[in-house]
C-alpha positions as CSV (number, residue, x, y, z in Angstrom):
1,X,52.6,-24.9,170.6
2,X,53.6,-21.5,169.3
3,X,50.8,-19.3,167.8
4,X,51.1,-18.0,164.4
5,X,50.9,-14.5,163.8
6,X,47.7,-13.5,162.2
7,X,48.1,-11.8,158.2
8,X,47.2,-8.7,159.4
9,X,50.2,-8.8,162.0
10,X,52.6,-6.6,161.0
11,X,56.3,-7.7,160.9
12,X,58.3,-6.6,163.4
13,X,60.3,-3.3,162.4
14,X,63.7,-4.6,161.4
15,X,66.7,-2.9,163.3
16,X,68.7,0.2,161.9
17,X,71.8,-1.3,162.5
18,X,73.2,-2.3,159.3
19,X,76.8,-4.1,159.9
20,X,78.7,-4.3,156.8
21,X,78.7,-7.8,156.3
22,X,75.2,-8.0,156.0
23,X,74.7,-5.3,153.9
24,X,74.4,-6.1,150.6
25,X,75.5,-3.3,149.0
26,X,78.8,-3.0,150.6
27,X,79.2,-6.5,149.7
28,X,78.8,-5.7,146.1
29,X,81.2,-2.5,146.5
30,X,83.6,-4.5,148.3
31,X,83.6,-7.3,145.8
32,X,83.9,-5.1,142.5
33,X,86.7,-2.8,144.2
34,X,88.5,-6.6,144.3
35,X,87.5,-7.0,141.0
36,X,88.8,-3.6,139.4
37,X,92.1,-3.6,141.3
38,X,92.9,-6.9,140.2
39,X,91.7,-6.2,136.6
40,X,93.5,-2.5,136.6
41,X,97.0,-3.9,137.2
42,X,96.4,-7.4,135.1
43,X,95.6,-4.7,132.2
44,X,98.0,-2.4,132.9
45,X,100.7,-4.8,131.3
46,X,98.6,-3.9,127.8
47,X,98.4,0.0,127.9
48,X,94.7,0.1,128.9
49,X,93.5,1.5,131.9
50,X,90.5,0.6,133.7
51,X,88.5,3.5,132.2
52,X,89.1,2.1,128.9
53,X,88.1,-1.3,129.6
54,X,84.5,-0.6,130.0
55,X,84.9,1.3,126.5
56,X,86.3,-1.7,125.2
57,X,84.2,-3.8,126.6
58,X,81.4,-2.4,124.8
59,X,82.8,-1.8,121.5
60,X,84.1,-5.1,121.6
61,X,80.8,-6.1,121.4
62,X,79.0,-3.1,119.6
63,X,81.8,-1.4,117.1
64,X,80.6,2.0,115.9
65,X,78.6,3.2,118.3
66,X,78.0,7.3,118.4
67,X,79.6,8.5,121.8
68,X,76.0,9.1,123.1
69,X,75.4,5.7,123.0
70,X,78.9,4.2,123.8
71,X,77.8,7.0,127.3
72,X,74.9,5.3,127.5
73,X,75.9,1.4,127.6
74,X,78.9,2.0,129.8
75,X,76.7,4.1,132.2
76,X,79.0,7.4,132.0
77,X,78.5,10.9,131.5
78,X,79.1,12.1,128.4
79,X,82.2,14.7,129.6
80,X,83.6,11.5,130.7
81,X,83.2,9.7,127.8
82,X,84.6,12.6,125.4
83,X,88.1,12.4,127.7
84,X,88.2,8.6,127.5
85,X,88.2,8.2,123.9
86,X,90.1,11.2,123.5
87,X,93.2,9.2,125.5
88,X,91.5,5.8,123.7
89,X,92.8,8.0,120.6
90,X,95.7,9.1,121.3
91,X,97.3,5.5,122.6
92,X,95.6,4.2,119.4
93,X,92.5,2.3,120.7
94,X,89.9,3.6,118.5
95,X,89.2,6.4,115.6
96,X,85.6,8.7,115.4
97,X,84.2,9.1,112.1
98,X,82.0,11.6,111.0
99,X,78.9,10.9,110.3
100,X,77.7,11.8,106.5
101,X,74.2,12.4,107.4
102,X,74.5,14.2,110.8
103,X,78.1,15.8,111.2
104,X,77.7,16.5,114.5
105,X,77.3,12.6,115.3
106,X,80.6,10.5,115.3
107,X,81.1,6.7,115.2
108,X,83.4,5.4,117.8
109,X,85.5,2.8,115.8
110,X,88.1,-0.1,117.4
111,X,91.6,0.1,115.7
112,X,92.8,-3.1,114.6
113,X,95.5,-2.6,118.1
114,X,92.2,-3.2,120.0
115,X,90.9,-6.0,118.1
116,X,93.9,-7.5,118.3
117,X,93.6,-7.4,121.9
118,X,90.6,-8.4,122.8
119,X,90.7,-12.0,123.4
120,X,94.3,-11.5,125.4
121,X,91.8,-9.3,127.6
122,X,89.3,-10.8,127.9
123,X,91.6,-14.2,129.1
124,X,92.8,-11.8,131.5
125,X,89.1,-11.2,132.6
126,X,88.0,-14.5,132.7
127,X,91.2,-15.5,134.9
128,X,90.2,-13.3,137.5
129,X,86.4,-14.4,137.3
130,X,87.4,-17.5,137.4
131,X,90.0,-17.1,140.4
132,X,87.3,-15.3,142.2
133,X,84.9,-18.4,141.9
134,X,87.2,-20.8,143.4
135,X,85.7,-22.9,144.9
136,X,82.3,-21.9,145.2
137,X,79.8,-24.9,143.2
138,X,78.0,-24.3,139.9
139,X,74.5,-24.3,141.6
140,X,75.3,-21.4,144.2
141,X,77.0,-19.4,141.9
142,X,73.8,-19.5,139.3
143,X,71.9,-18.4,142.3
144,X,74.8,-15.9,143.0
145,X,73.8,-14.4,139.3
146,X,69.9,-14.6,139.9
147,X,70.1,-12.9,142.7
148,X,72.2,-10.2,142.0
149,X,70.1,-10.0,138.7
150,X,67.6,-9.8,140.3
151,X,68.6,-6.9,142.9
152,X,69.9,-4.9,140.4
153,X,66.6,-5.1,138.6
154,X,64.9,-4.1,141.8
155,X,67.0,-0.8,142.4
156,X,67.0,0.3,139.0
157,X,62.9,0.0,138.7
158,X,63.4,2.2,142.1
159,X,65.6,4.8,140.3
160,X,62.6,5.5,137.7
């Protein structure tokens, strides 16, 4: 009969090889690359490029944010968000408004345009989600979405 190690006995070190299929992160990286070249030509179609979808997505959801926040929720720099919105301008996407109170603070607004086409987009989003979940059952995919939850929980409590 096999002896149990003892609670003190230390694990043994785990190797440094890491292939790529068993690495989690690539994983990830590998799935959401699918993910945003899929999306970024299904989109394309609509005059919004993948940039602007996480805008959108968040405005969609959150109209008349200030930019710092709108940086904040999509998890982008603020230089990057000031050139986004400035090309979410100029193809008519959204407006910034001044705020009364603070004029150096602007309100990211959705033009009616990108009202009008958020629930074509977001069809276009599930499609792909759904495509992507072919054939995988209801109970792994919910543990599918604790775990990764739950991962991204762990790194970002490591970040702090």
């Amino acid at each position: 009969m096999p002896t149990r190690p003892s609670p003190k006995t230390k694990p043994a070190p785990r190797s440094a090889d890491l292939p790529p299929r068993q690495s989690s992160g690539y994983l990830v990286r590998d799935a959401h690359r699918a993910y945003q070249r899929l999306l970024e030509r299904r989109i394309a179609p609509y005059g919004v490029t993948r940039g602007q979808w996480y805008f959108l997505r968040v405005l969609w959801i959150h109209d008349g944010l200030s930019q710092r926040e709108l940086s904040a929720r999509v998890g982008m720099m603020e230089p990057t968000t000031v050139i986004a919105l400035r090309s979410m301008e100029k193809t008519g996407l959204i407006q910034r408004e001044r705020s009364d109170a603070d004029r150096r603070r602007a309100r990211v607004l959705l033009t009616a345009k990108a009202k009008r086409l958020r629930s074509e987009l977001l069809a276009v989003a599930r499609g792909i989600t759904d495509a992507s979940e072919e054939g995988i059952a209801a109970r792994d995919l919910a543990a599918f979405r604790r775990a990764i939850t739950r991962m991204t929980a762990n790194l970002d409590r490591i970040e702090r």
